[in-house]
N, C-alpha and C positions, 0 to 999 in steps of 0.2 A: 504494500500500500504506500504509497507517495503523502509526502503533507496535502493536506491536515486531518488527512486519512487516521492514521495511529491516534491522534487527539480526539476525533471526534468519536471512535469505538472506546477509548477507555474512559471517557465521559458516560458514554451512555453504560458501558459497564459499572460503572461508581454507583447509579443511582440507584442499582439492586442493591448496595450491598448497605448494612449497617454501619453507623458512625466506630470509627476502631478498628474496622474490616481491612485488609490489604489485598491491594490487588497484585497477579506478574505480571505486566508486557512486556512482549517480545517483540521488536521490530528490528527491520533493516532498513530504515528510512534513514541515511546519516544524519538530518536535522530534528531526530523522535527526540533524541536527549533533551536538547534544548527548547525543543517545545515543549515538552512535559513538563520541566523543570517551573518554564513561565505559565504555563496554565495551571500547575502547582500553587505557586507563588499569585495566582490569580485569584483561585480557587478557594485556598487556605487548605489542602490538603496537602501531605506532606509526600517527598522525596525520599524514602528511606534509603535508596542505594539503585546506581543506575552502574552499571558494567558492560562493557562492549567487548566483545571478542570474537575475531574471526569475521569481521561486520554485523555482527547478532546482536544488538542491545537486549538483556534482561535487567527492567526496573522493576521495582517496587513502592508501588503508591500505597498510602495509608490513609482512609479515608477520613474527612474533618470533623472532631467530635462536635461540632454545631458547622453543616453547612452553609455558605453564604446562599443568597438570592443566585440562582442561574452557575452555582455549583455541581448539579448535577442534573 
């Protein structure tokens, strides 16, 4: 998947999951980091650990114990 592809599946994944819950993504979009990181940082949900290897990003989002408006 290409930007903003990777962003807008793990948005819509967040919004199943309970406040506390983490998610994995895996992507190979080389700009998934960095946009995860700012839709994180947008969000209020947290980054716990993003790793690239091989071109494979596996992160680790943590969902925000009180979502914002249009967080999920």
């Amino acid at each position: 998947m290409a930007c903003p592809e990777p962003v807008w599946q793990t948005r819509r994944a967040l919004e199943d999951l309970p406040p506390g819950a983490e998610l994995e993504v895996l992507a190979t979009d080389p700009m998934a980091e960095l946009d995860l990181a700012v839709f994180c940082q947008r969000t209020g949900h947290e980054l716990v650990r993003a790793d690239t290897r091989d071109g494979l990003l596996r992160a680790r989002i943590r969902v925000s114990p009180a979502q914002r408006p249009g967080a999920g």
